[in-house]
C-alpha positions in Angstrom: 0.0 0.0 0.0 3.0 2.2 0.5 4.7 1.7 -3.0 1.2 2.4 -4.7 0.8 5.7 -2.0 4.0 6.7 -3.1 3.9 5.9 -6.7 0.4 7.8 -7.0 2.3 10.8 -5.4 5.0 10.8 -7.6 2.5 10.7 -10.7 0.2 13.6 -9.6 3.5 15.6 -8.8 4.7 14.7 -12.8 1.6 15.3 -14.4 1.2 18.4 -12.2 4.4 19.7 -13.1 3.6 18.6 -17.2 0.5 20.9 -17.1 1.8 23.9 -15.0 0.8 23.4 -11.8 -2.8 22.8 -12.5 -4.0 20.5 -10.1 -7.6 20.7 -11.0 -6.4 19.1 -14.1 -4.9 16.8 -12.5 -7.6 15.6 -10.2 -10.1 15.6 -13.2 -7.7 13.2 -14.9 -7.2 11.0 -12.5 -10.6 11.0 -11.6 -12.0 9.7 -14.8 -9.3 7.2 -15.1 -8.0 8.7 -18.4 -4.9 10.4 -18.4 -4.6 11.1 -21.8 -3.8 14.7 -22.8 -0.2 14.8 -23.8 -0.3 16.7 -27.4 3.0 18.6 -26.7 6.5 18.0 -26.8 9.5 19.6 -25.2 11.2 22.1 -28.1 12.9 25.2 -27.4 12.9 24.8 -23.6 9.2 24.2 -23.2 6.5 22.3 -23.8 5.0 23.1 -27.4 2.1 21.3 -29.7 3.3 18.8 -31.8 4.4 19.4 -35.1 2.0 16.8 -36.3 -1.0 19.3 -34.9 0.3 22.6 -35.8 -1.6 24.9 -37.8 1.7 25.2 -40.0 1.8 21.9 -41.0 -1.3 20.4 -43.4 -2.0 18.1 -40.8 -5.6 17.1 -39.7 -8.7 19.4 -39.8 -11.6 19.6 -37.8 -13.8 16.2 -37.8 -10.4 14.4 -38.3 -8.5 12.0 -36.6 -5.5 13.7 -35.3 -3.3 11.5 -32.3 -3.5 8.3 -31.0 -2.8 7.1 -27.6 -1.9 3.5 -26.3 -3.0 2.8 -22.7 -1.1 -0.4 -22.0 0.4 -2.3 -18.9 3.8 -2.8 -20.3 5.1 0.0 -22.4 8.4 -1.7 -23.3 6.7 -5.3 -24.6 4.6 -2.5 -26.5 7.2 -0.5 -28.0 9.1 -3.6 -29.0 5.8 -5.2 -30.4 5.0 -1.9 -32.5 8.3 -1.0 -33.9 8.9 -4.8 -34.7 5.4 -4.5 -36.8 5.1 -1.0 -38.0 9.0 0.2 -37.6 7.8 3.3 -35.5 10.0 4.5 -33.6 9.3 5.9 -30.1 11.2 8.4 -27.6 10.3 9.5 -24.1 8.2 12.4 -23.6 10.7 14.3 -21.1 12.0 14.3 -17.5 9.8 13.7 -15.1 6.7 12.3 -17.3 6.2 8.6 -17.8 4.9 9.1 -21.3 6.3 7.7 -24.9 6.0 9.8 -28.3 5.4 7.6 -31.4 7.1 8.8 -34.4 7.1 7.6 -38.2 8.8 9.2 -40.7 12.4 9.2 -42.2 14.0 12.4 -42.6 11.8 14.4 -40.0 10.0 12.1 -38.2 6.6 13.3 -36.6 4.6 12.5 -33.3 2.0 10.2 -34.3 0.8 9.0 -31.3 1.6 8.2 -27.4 2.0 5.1 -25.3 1.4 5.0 -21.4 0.9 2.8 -18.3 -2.1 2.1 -17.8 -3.4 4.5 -14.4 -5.5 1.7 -13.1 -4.2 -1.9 -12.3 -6.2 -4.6 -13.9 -7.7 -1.7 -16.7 -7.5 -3.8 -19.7 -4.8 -1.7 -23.0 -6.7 0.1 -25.4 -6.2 2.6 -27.9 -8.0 6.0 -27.8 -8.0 7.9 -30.9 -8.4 12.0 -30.5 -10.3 14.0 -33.2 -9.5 17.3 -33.5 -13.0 19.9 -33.2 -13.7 23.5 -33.5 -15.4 23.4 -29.9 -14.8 21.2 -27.3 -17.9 22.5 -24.8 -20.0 22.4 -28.1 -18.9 18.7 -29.0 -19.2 17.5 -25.4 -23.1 18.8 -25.5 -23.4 17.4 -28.5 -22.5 13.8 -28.0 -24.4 13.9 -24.9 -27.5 15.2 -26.3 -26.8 11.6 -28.7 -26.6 9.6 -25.6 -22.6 9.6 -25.5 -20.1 9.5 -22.0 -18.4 11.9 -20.5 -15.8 10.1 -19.6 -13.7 13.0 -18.8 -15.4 16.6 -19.0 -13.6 19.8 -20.7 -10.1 20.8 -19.3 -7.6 23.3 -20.3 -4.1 22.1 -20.7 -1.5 24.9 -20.5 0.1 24.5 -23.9 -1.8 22.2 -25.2 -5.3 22.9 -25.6 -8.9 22.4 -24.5 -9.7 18.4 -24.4 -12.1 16.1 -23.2 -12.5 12.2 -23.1 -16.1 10.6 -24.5 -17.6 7.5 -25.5 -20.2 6.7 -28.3 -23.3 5.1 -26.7 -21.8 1.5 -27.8 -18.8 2.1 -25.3 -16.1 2.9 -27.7 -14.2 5.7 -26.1 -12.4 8.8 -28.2 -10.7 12.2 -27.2 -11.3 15.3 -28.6 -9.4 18.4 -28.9 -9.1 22.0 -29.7 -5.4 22.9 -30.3 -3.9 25.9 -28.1 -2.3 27.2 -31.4 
């Protein structure tokens, strides 16, 4: 009971240092079980949206499928298992955050996607794809109103952008997200 005391405390102190401080974000993350908001990477000295999302790039448009996340209960066996069958390759998010950045590409390659542990012991892997919207408030009315989940409601994440996790009414869960661009 310890160890888990002490390795929850050393994960809400990362993931409270990853999004400024904010513990509200934090709590709301942990909360819904679904800690699943890292869009940003460290360049320059901070923490900045990834190229793959910025509005520089062509990337994805509204209504589009624009990161994917792994929740999984052994990142390594993961990475392995991916970059064996895809040949992504993957690097750690930064200091002090237990999160891995998928990348594909050969000359400049681009985050694609995360991987992390899974925040619940026993909570079966699972991928959760994030679409990018024009309004996250808006969406998450929206899929209610059409009998979706909140699984995790709106948040601000400093340098990252407004999310918010949901599922369909069939239980198939998805992230949304307006940039901070």
């Amino acid at each position: 009971m310890c160890r888990e005391k002490e390795r929850e405390e050393k994960v809400n102190a990362s993931l409270s240092d990853f999004y400024g401080g904010a513990k509200d974000v934090t709590k709301s993350l942990q909360k819904s079980g679904c800690l699943t908001t890292e869009f940003c990477e460290p360049r320059e000295g901070k923490y900045q949206p990834l190229q793959s999302m910025s509005k520089n790039n062509q990337g994805p448009k509204p209504g589009h499928f624009c990161w994917n996340e792994l929740v999984t209960s052994s990142v390594p066996a993961a990475k392995k298992f991916y970059s064996s069958l895809l040949g992504w390759k993957t690097k750690a998010f930064g200091k002090g955050v237990d999160y891995t950045i998928i990348l594909k590409g050969k000359d400049k390659p681009q985050g694609i996607g995360g991987m992390m542990k899974c925040p619940k012991p026993g909570q079966s892997a699972q991928w959760i794809p994030y679409i990018l919207v024009d309004d996250v408030d808006a969406t998450v009315k929206k899929a209610a109103k059409l009998r979706g989940k909140v699984c995790m409601p709106p948040v601000d994440v400093p340098t990252v952008g407004r999310i918010a996790v949901l599922s369909d009414p069939h239980g198939a869960t998805f992230g949304i997200i307006k940039p901070a661009m």
